[in-house]
Structures are given as C-alpha cells and as structure tokens.
N, C-alpha and C positions, 0 to 999 in steps of 0.2 A: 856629467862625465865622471865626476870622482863618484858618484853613485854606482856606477857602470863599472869602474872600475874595482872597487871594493865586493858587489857581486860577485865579477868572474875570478876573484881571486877565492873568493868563499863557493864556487860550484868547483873549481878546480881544486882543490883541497879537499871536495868530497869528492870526487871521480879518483883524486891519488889513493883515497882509503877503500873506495871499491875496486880497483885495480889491486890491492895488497889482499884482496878477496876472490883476486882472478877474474877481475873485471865486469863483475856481475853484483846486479842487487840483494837486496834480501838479508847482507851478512846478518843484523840484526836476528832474523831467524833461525842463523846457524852456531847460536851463543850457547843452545841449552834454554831451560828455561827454571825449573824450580832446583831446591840444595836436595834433596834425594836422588834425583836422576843424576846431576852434578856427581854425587858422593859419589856414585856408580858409575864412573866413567863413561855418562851417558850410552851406557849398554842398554839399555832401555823398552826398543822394537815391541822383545816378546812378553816387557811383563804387565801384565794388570794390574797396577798398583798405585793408589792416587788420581787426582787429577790430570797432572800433567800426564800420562797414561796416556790421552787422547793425542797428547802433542804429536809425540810418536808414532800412533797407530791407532787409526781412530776406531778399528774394530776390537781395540781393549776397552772400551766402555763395556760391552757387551758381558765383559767376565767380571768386572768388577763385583767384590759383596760387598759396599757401603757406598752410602752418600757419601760426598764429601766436598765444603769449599774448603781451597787452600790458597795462599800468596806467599808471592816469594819476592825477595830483591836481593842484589848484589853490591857489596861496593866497589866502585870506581875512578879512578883516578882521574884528571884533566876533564874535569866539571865533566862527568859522563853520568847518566843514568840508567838501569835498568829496571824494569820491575813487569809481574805476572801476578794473574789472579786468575781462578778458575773453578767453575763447581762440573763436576760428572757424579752419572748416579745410571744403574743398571738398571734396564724395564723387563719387572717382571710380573706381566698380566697373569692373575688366577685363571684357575681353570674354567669353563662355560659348565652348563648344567647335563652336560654328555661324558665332562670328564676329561674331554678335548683340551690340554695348555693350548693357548694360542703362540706364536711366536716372540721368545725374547728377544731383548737388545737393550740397548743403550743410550744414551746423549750426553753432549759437555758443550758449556758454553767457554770460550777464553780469552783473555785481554793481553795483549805483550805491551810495554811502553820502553821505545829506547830513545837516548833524546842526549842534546849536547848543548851545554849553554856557555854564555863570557866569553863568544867569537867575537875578534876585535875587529870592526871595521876601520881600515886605516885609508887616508890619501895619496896623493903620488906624493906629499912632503911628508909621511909616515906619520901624520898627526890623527888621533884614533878623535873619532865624529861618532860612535854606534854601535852597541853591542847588540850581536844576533844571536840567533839559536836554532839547532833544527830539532826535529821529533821522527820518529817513526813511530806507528800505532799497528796492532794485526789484531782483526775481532773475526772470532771463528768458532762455526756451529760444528760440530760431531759426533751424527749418527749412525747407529751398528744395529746390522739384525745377527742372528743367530739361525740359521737355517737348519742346522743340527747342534745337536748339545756339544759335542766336541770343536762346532768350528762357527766365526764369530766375521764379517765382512762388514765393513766401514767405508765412508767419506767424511773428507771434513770439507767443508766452503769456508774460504780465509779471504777477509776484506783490509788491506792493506794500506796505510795512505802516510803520505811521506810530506812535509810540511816547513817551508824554510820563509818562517814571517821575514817580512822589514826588505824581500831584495828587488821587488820590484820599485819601477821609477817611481811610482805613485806610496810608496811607503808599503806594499803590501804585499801578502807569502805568497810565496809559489809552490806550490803543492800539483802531488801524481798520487792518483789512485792506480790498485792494482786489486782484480779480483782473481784466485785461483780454488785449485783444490790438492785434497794430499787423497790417497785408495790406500787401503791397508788390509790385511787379514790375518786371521789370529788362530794358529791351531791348537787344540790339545790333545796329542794321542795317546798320551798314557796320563794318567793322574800325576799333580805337580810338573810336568813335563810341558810347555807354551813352548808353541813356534812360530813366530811371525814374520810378517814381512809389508813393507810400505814402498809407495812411489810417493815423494814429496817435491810441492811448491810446483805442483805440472799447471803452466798458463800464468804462469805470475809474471807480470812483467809493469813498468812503469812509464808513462805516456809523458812525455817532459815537452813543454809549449814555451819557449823561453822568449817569444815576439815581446814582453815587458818587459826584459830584460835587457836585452841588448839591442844595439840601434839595426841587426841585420838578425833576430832571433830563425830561429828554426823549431821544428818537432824532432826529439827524438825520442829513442824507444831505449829503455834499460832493463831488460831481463833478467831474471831471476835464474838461479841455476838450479836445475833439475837433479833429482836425489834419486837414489834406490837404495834401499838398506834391507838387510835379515839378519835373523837371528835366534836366540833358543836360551830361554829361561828357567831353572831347574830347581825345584826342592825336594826334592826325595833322594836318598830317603829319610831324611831328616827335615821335616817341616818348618824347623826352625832359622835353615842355613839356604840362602840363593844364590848360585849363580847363573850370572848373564854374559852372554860375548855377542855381538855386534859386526856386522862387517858393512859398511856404505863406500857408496862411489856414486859423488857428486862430477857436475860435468865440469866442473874447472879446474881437478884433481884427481887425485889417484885415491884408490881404496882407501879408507882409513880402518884400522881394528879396533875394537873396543873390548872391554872384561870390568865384569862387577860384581861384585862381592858381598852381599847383609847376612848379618847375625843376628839375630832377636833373641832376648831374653824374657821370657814369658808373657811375650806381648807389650812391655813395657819400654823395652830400650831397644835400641837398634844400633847398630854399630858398621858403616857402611865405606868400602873403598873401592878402588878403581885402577883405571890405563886405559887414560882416553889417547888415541895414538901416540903412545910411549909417557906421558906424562899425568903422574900419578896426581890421584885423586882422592879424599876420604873426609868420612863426612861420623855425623850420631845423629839419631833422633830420640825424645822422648814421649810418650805417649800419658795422658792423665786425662781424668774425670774433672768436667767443667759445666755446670748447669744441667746437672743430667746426662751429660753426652761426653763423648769423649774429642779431644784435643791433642793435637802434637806439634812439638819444635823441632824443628829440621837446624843441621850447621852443615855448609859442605865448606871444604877447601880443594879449591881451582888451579893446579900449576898449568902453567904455561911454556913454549918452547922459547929459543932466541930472550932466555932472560927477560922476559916481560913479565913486569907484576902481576901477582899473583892474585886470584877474587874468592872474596870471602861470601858465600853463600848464605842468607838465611831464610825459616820459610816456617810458616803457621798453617795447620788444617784444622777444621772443625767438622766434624766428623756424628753421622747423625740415620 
C-alpha cells in the first residue's frame, strides 16, 4: 500500500506538469531542441540550416548544402535533463549517362532525451523509502524529395517512449510508447527567399496500462497536441544577414509568433537573437577547422515568461 501510495503521488505530479502544458503530452517536444534554433527564437519552419532543420520541417533536409552531425544540451534546474543529437545530410544523385539528374532530397536521423531524476518516494509517515526518475526519449527518421528545384516535401516518423522505472508493485517501470509523424514543405521562390510550412506530432499519443499500479488500474490514452506552423526565411540581399519569423498554433493554445535574427561574419562567427512569443532570445556560434573538416560551437540563452529560470543552450556540429 505505501508502494501504491507513493506511485500515485509521483503519476499525479506528472499529470500536474502536463496539465501546465494544457493537458497534453509531448511538452518535452515543445522545448526546442539545439542552441541555434534557440538563439533564433525558434523561428526556424523555413530555414535549411543544420540538423536540427529536420526538427522543424523535415522537407529542409532536402535544401541543405552540408553533412552534418551536431549535439546539443541545456542546463536545468531541479535534477532535470535535456539533450539532442542528430546527423542530416542532402541526396544528391549524379546525373545517369542521358544527362537525366534523377531526383534530390534528403535524410536525418534524431535522438531527444528529457529526463528527471532524485523524485523522493515518501510514506503516509513522510519517511522517504526510494528515489525514482522518469525519462522521455524521441528517435526519428526524416526524409525529403525534391520534385522541383524550387520546392522540397518531407515526413519525419518519430518513435517516442516515456519510462517511469521503480512504480510498479513488483519494483518495475511503467512505460507508453507513442509512434507519430510531423509533413512539412519547403519553398524557395526567389533566391535566399524559403517559405515553409509543417503539421507536427499528427497520431502522437501515449497508451498508459496502470492495472500494476493500482489495486483497480485502468488504460488510459494521453495525447499529444497537434501543431501547425509557417513561415519565411530571408537572406537577400545580403547573404550574410537572416531573417526568420514564425507563426504556430498548437491545439492547447493560441498562436504563438516567433522572429530571428543571424549575422555571420565571413563564415566564421555568427551572431544570433530572437522573440520566441515576446521573450527574448540570443545566442553566437563559432565555426573552425578540425581534422580536415570543419566544426562549430553553438551558445544560446533562453528567457522565459512568469520569472522562470532562464536555460543556457550549448551545442557542437561536425560538419563534413
């Protein structure tokens, strides 16, 4: 019974922090994911650039001009974790012996890990007997063709699984998988000009079986909430300056705006800020030669609304 009871105190203290998400899963996918896109007030949708690229819109692979893996992590406060890794890389088949290109596109593979640990199992005498922890993980494929040189059409498949060891009677996790997908497409009408747009986390949802949980357990279902976003990425006419603005509406909110902002200097530095729905954002990156190839350090910084701590972004590419 104090087993039982220390569970539903640790399921209901996650359902209070998905409830502060509008009662839906997934929040972990609505963090962002690398410090570039961060630095940019996750305006993101329409540009090609990086890995995380595919997060957003998985028919930006398709435009990308480099390999590249990158990882990112954040820090967080109250034992919390985040972290990402990802490689994308554009397909571009030569031509056949007619002269014929065949058609391009794109791929990225991605890992998300968010996770919380030194949750205190206590008794009905508050005497702590167990410390838990939960995870979320998202691994997801995203491929892009190219049906014309100007315009670039994506999916990603994202496998999601949500994992809360130590709360069953028997000592062991109780975990929900979720399989969905995100549709994207990616325009360019004019040179440096991208316009894109995404449906994201469509069929995400979480199967929760809590019968070892509790002595009268049930099935229930926790849904993911459903996105749409666009937007319009710009460098011209100066190749060296972007901006991006952002508009999404998630089903448990109202529209959010977005705008971002990079500077590069000679390919070398970067210099990147933001207004992810009114709260500013800005970030640098640095770019250098590393075994032949080039390499970059990403920084962002993350405010937040209602006075909550602010996350420090950092993020490595290798680049090839």
């Amino acid at each position: 019974m104090i087993r039982l009871f220390s569970s539903a105190l640790f399921l209901l203290t996650l359902a209070a922090s998905a409830f502060a998400q509008g009662g839906y899963a997934g929040a972990f996918l609505r963090m962002g994911v690398a410090a570039r896109s961060e630095a940019m007030g996750r305006a993101y949708v329409a540009l090609p650039q990086g890995s995380e690229a595919a997060f957003f819109n998985p028919a930006a692979t398709a435009f990308l001009s480099e390999t590249e893996i990158s990882t990112s992590f954040r820090t967080l406060g109250l034992d919390r974790s985040f972290a990402y890794i990802g490689l994308a890389t554009a397909l571009h088949p030569p031509a056949d012996s007619t002269g014929r290109r065949p058609l391009q596109g794109g791929v990225a593979l991605s890992w998300i890990h968010a996770g919380v640990d030194n949750i205190e199992a206590r008794d009905f005498d508050g005497e702590r007997y167990a410390t838990l922890s939960a995870s979320e993980n998202a691994f997801a494929l995203a491929f892009a063709l190219r049906p014309h040189e100007k315009l670039a059409v994506g999916i990603t498949g994202r496998f999601v699984i949500h994992r809360l060891p130590g709360v069953k009677q028997d000592n062991g996790a109780l975990s929900a998988n979720a399989f969905g997908f995100d549709v994207g497409a990616l325009l360019e009408p004019l040179p440096g000009i991208h316009v894109g747009a995404a449906l994201r986390d469509l069929r995400l949802k979480y199967s929760w079986n809590t019968q070892d949980v509790y002595e009268q357990g049930s099935n229930e279902i926790d849904a993911f909430a459903r996105g749409a976003v666009v937007g319009v990425a710009v460098n011209r006419p100066y190749s060296w300056l972007t901006l991006t603005a952002d508009v999404e509406k998630r089903k448990f909110r109202d529209g959010v705006f977005r705008l971002g902002v990079q500077a590069a200097y000679q390919n070398v530095v970067q210099l990147r800020a933001g207004l992810n729905d009114g709260s500013p954002t800005f970030g640098a990156g640095y770019r250098f030669e590393l075994l032949g190839h080039f390499a970059e350090l990403h920084y962002a910084f993350v405010s937040h609304p209602d006075n909550l701590d602010s996350d420090h972004v950092f993020g490595w590419a290798f680049i090839f």
